[in-house]
TIMITI-576519 format. One record per residue (C-alpha): residue in one letter; residue number from 1; x negated, y negated, z. Coordinates in Angstrom, 3 decimals. Example, Ala and Ser with C-alpha at 12.3 -4.5 7.8 and 13.67 -1.06 7.14 Angstrom:
! residues 2
(A,1,(-12.300,4.500,7.800))
(S,2,(-13.670,1.060,7.140))
//
This chain:
! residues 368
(X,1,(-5.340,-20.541,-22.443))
(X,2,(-3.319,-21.325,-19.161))
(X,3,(0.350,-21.776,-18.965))
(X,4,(2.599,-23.009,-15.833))
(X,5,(6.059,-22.758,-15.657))
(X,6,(8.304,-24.986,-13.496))
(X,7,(11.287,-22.168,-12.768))
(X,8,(13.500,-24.690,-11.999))
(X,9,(12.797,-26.614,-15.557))
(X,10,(13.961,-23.388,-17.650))
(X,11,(17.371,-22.258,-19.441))
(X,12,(18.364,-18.815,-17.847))
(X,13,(20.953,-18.252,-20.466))
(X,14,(20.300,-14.811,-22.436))
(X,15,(16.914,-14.168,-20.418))
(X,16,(17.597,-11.476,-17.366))
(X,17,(13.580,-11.926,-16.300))
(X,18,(13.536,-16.281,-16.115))
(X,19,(16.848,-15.512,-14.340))
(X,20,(15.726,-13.684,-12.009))
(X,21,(12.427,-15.989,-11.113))
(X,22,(15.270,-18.850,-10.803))
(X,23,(17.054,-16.752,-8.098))
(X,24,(14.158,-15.684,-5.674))
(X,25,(13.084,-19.892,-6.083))
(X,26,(9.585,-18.579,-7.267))
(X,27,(7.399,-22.410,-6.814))
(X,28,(4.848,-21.678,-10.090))
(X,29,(4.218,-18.928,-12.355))
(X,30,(0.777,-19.051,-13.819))
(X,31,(-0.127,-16.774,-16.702))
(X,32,(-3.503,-16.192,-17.702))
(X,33,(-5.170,-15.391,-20.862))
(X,34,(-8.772,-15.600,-22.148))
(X,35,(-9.744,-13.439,-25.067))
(X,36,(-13.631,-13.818,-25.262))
(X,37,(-13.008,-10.782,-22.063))
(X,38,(-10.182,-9.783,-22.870))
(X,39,(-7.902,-11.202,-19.585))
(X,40,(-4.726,-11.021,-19.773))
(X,41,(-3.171,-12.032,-15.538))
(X,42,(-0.152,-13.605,-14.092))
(X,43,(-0.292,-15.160,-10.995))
(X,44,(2.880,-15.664,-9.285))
(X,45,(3.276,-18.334,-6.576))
(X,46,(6.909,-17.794,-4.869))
(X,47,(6.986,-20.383,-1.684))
(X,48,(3.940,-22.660,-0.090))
(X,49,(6.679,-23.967,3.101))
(X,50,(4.177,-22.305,5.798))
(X,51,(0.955,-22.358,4.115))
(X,52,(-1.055,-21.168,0.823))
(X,53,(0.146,-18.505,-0.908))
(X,54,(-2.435,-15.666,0.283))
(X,55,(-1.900,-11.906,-2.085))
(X,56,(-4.035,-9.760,-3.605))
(X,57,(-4.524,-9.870,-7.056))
(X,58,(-3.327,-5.971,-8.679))
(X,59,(-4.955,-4.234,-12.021))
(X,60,(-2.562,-1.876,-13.583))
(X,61,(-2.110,-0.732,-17.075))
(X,62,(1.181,-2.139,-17.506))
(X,63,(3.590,-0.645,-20.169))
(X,64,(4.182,-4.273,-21.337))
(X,65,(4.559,-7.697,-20.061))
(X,66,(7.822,-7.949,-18.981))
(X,67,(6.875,-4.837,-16.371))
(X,68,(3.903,-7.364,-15.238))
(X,69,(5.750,-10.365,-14.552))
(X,70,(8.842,-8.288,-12.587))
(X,71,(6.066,-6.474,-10.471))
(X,72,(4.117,-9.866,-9.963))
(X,73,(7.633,-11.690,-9.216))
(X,74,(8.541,-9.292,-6.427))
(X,75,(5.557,-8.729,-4.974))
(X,76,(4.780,-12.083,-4.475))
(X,77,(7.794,-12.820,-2.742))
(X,78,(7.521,-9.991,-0.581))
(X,79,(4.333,-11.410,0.531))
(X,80,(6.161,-14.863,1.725))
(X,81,(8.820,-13.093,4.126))
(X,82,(5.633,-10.252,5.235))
(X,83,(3.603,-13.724,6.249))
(X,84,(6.616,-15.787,7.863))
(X,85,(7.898,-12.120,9.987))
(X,86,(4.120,-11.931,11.235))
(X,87,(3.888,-15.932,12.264))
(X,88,(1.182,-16.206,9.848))
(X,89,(0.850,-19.831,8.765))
(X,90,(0.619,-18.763,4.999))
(X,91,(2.953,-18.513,2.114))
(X,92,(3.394,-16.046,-0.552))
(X,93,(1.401,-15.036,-3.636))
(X,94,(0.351,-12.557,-5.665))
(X,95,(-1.779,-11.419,-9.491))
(X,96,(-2.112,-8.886,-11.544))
(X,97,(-4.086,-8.224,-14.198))
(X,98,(-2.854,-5.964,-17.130))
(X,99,(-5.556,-3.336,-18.056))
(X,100,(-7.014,-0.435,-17.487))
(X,101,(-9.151,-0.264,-13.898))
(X,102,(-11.426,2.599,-14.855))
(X,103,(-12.286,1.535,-18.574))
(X,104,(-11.880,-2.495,-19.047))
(X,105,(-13.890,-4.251,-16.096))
(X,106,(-16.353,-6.502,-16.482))
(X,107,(-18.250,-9.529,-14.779))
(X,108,(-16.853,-11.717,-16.969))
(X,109,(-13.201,-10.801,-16.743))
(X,110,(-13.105,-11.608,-12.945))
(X,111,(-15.326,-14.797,-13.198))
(X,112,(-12.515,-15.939,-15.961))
(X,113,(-9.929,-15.011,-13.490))
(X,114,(-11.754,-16.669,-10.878))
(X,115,(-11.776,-19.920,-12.806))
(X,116,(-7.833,-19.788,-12.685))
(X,117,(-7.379,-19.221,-9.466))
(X,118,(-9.987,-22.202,-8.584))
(X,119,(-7.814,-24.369,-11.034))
(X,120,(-4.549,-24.288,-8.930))
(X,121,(-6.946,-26.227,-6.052))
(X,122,(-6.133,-23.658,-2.898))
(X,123,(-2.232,-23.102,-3.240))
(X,124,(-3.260,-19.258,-4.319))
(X,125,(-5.656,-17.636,-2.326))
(X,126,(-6.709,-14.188,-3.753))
(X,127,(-7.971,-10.794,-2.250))
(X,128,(-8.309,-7.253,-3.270))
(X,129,(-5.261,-5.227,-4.425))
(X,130,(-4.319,-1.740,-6.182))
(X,131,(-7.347,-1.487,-8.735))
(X,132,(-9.800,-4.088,-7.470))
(X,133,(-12.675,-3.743,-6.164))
(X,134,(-14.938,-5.978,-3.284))
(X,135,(-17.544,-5.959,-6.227))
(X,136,(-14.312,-7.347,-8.460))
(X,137,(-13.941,-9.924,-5.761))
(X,138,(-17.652,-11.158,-5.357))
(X,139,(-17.059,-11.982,-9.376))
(X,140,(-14.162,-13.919,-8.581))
(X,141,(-15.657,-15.471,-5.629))
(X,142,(-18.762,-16.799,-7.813))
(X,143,(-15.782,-18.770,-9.422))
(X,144,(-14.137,-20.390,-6.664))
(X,145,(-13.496,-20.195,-2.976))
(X,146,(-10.162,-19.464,-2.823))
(X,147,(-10.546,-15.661,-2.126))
(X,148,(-10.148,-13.828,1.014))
(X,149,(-10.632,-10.039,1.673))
(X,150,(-14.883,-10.356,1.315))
(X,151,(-17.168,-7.436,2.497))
(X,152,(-18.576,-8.136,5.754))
(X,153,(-22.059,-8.694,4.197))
(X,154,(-20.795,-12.051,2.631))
(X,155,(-19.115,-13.482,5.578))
(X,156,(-15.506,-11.750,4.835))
(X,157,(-13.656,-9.450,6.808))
(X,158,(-14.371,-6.085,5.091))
(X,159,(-11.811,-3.516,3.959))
(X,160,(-8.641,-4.281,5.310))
(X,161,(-7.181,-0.787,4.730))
(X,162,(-7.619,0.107,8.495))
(X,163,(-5.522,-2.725,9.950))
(X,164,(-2.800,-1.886,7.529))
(X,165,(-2.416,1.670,8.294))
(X,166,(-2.822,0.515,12.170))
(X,167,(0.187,-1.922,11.561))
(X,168,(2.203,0.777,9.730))
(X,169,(1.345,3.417,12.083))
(X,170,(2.573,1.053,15.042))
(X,171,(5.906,0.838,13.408))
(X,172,(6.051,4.197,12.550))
(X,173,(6.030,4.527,16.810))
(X,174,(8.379,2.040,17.162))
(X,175,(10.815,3.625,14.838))
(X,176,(10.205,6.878,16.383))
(X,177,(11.103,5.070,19.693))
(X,178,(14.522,3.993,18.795))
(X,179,(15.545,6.925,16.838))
(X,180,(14.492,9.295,19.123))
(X,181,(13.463,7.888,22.303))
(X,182,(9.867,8.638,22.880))
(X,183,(7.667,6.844,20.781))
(X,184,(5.123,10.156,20.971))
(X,185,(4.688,11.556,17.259))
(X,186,(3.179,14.233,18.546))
(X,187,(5.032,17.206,16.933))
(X,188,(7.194,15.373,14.658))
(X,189,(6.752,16.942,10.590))
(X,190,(5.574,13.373,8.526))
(X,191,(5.166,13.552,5.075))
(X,192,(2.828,10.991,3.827))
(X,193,(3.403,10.288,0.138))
(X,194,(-0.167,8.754,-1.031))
(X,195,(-3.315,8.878,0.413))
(X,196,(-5.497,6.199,-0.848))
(X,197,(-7.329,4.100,1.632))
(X,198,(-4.774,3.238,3.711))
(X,199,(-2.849,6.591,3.996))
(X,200,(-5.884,8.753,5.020))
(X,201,(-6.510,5.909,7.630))
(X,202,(-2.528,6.378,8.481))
(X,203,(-2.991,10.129,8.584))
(X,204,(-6.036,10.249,10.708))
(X,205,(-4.030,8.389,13.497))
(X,206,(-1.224,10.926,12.725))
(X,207,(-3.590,13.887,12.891))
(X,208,(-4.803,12.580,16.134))
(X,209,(-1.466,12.487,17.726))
(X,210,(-0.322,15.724,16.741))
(X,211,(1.758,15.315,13.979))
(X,212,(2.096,17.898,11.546))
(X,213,(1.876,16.787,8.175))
(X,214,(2.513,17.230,4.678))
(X,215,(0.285,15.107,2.343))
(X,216,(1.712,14.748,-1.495))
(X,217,(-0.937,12.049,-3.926))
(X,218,(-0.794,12.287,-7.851))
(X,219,(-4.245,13.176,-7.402))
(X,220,(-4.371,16.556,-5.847))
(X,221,(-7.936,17.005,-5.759))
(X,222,(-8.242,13.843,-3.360))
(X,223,(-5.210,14.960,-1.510))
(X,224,(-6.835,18.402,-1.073))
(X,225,(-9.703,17.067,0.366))
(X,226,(-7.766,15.312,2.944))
(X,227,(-5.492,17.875,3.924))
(X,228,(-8.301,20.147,4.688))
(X,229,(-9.935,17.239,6.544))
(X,230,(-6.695,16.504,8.827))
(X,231,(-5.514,19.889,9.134))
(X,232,(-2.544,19.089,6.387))
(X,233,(-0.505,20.708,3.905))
(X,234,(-0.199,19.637,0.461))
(X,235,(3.241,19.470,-1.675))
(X,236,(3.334,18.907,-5.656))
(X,237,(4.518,15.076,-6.545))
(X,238,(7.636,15.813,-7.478))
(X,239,(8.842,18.027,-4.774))
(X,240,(7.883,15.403,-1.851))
(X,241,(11.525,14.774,-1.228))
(X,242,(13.069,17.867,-0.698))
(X,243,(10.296,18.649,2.122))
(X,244,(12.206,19.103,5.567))
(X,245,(10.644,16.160,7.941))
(X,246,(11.242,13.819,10.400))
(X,247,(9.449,11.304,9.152))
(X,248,(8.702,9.942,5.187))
(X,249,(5.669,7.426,4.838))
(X,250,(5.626,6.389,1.034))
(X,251,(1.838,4.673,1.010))
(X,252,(1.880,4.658,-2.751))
(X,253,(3.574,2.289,-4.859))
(X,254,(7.027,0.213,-4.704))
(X,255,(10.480,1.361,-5.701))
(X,256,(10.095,5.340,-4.347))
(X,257,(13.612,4.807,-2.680))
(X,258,(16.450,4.596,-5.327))
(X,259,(19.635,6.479,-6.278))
(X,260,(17.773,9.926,-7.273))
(X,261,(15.089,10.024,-4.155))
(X,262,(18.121,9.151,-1.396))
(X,263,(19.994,11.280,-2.056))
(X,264,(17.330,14.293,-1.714))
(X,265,(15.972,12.729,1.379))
(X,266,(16.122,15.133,4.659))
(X,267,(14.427,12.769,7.362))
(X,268,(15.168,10.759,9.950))
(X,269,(12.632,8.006,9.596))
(X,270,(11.200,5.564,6.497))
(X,271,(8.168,3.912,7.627))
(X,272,(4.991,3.323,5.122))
(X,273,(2.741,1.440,4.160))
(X,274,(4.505,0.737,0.077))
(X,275,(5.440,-2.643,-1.004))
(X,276,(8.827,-2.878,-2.373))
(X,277,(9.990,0.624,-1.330))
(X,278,(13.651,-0.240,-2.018))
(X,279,(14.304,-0.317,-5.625))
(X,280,(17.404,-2.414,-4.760))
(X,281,(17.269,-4.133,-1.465))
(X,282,(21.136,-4.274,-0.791))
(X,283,(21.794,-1.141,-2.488))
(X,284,(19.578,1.165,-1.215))
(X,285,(19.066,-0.610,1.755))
(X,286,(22.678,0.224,2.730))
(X,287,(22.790,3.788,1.275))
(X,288,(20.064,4.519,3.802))
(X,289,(22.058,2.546,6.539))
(X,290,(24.639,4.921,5.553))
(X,291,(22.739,8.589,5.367))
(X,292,(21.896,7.488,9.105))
(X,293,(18.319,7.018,8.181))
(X,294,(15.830,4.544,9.965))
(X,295,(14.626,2.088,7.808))
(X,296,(11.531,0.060,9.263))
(X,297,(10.900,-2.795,6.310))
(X,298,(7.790,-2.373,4.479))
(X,299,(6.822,-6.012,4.516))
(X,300,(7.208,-6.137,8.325))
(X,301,(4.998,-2.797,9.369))
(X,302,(2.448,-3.012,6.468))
(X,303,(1.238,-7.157,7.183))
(X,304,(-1.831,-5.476,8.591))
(X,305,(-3.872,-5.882,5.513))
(X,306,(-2.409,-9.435,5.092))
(X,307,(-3.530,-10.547,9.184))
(X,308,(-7.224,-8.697,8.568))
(X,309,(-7.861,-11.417,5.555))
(X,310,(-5.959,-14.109,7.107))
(X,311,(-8.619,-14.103,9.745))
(X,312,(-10.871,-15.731,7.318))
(X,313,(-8.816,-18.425,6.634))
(X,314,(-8.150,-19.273,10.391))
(X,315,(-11.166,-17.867,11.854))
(X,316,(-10.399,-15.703,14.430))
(X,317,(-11.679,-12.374,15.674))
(X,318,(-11.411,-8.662,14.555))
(X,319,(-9.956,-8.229,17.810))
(X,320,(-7.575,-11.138,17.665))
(X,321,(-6.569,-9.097,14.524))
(X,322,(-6.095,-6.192,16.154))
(X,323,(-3.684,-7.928,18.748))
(X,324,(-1.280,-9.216,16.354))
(X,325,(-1.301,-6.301,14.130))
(X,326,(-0.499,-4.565,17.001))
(X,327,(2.701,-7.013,17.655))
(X,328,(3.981,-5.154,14.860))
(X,329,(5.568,-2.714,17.355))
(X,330,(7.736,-5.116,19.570))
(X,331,(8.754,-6.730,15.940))
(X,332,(10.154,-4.249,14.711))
(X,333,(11.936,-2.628,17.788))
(X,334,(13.116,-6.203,17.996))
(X,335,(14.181,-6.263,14.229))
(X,336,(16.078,-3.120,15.182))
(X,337,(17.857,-4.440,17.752))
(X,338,(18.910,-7.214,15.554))
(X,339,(20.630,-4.580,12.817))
(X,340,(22.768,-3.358,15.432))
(X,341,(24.172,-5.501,17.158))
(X,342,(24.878,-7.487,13.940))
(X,343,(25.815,-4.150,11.861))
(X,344,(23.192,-4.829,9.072))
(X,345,(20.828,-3.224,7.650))
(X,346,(17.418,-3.279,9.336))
(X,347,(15.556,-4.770,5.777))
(X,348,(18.376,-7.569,5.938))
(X,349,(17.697,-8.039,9.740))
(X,350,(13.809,-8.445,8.653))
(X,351,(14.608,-11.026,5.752))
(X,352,(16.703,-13.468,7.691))
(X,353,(14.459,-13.378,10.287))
(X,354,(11.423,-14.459,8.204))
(X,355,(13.655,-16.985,5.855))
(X,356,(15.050,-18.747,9.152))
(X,357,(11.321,-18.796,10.009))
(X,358,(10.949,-20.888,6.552))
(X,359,(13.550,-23.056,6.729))
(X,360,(13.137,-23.925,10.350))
(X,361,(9.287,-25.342,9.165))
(X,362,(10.727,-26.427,6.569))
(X,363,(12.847,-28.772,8.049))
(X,364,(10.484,-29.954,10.169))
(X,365,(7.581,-30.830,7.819))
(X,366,(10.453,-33.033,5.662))
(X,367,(11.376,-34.842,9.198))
(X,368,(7.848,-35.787,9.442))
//
């Protein structure tokens, strides 16, 4: 059973969640439901203006559906302004799939999923998120071609966990740069907070430099083993913000900046590889403006995953890749710039820069 929603079609009155979807202008909410395999997915399509929607699809045991279809909502549209900031000619997307990762998987599942994303004809291109596997995306990919993100051995462009953390680590310099004037992290204490694919990759460049870091994951075995491989020290979860450090690298999931975290923060510098690291943009954008932290926006310094896949889409090299991702650096020293001199914070410089982005295509492609 497939439903679509036209946001624009709906009464907001008494319903916080369609409200919101109204406000951020989402273009198509999909959800998703199939119970010969149990699929239950949302796919969230928030603006098409520079291209297909291109996001990885996300399985998460959800505590309920409204949680699903908040995280799809703003993820999605995070993925529009990370595409338009990098000059990628896509739009933004995302899916998740509520269930378990480890325990409800199947063939069937993603080929089901795969017929969905086929259905909506190429305006949502799909790739591998939090939970998914490439296996999970060759089942989707017998389904349709609408998926991006491939191993190498079927044509794609392989993990894309390396480019990310290359993209987030470049920003990480760049904040370093204007903060303290040498771009060197050699020295400087950074805590990385999550070290899944992309955070070990992020602390390997980190342990090459000379950093000297502090590694905190919810699973302490793995975070062990990669403290003892990068010459790292391990803190407990839930003591990762009082550490004293120059630099904080959240590289697990969204919202890890809020009221409580803040306001325990001792660091000069945010830059990770998290989507959706400020539980309220404005908000907690500003309280960091305020505290005299460095903010570099997630969606600009972590589009490394998003320019690896988009190479399949455009064709271009790994090292064409590379070049852009490394871009990243000049962006955001240039996004930087643009806080100051226009005394905003540097996650509002980011957005208007990628929205003006949109609506200058935008207004072109209706002139036509």
């Amino acid at each position: 059973m497939e439903s679509v929603i036209d946001v624009k079609e709906m009464t907001v009155d008494n319903n916080p969640v369609i409200e919101k979807m109204a406000i951020n202008d989402h273009e198509q909410v999909v959800f998703c439901q199939d119970q010969a395999t149990g699929l239950k997915a949302i796919i969230a399509i928030h603006n098409t203006t520079l291209g297909p929607a291109l996001g990885g699809t996300r399985m998460w045991m959800y505590n309920n559906e409204l949680e699903a279809l908040n995280d799809v909502l703003r993820l999605s549209r995070g993925m529009t302004f990370k595409a338009s900031i990098t000059g990628l000619n896509l739009g933004g997307g995302k899916a998740v799939i509520i269930g378990d990762s480890y325990t409800q998987k199947s063939e069937a599942l993603f080929r089901r999923f795969g017929k969905f994303v086929e259905s909506l004809s190429g305006k949502y291109i799909t790739a591998e998120d939090v939970g998914i596997s490439p296996q999970d995306m060759e089942y989707v990919k017998m389904e349709t071609n609408h998926v991006s993100g491939l191993p190498v051995s079927l044509g794609g462009s392989g993990d894309p966990s390396p480019v990310t953390a290359y993209g987030v680590y470049m920003g990480m310099k760049a904040a370093a740069k204007e903060m303290f004037g040498s771009d060197s992290l050699g020295g400087k204490k950074v805590t990385v907070q999550g070290v899944g694919h992309v955070g070990e990759t992020l602390v390997k460049h980190l342990s090459k430099e000379g950093a000297i870091i502090t590694l905190a994951d919810i699973n302490v075995d793995r975070a062990n083993v990669v403290a003892k491989n990068y010459g790292a020290n391990v803190v407990d979860g839930n003591s990762v913000y009082d550490v004293d450090m120059d630099i904080y690298a959240p590289c697990a999931l969204g919202s890890t900046l809020n009221d409580e975290t803040i306001s325990k923060l001792n660091c000069s510098i945010i830059a990770g590889a998290a989507n959706n690291q400020l539980k309220d943009e404005v908000v907690h954008g500003k309280m960091l403006k305020d505290k005299g932290i460095l903010y570099a926006p997630d969606f600009l310094i972590n589009a490394g995953g998003l320019v690896n896949v988009y190479r399949e889409v455009e064709h271009f090299s790994q090292e064409r890749a590379m070049e852009i991702t490394e871009n990243i650096y000049n962006t955001t020293l240039a996004i930087f710039k643009t806080a100051n001199e226009e005394n905003i914070t540097t996650h509002q410089a980011a957005l208007e820069v990628a929205k003006r982005r949109i609506e200058s295509v935008g207004r072109l492609k209706m002139s036509l």
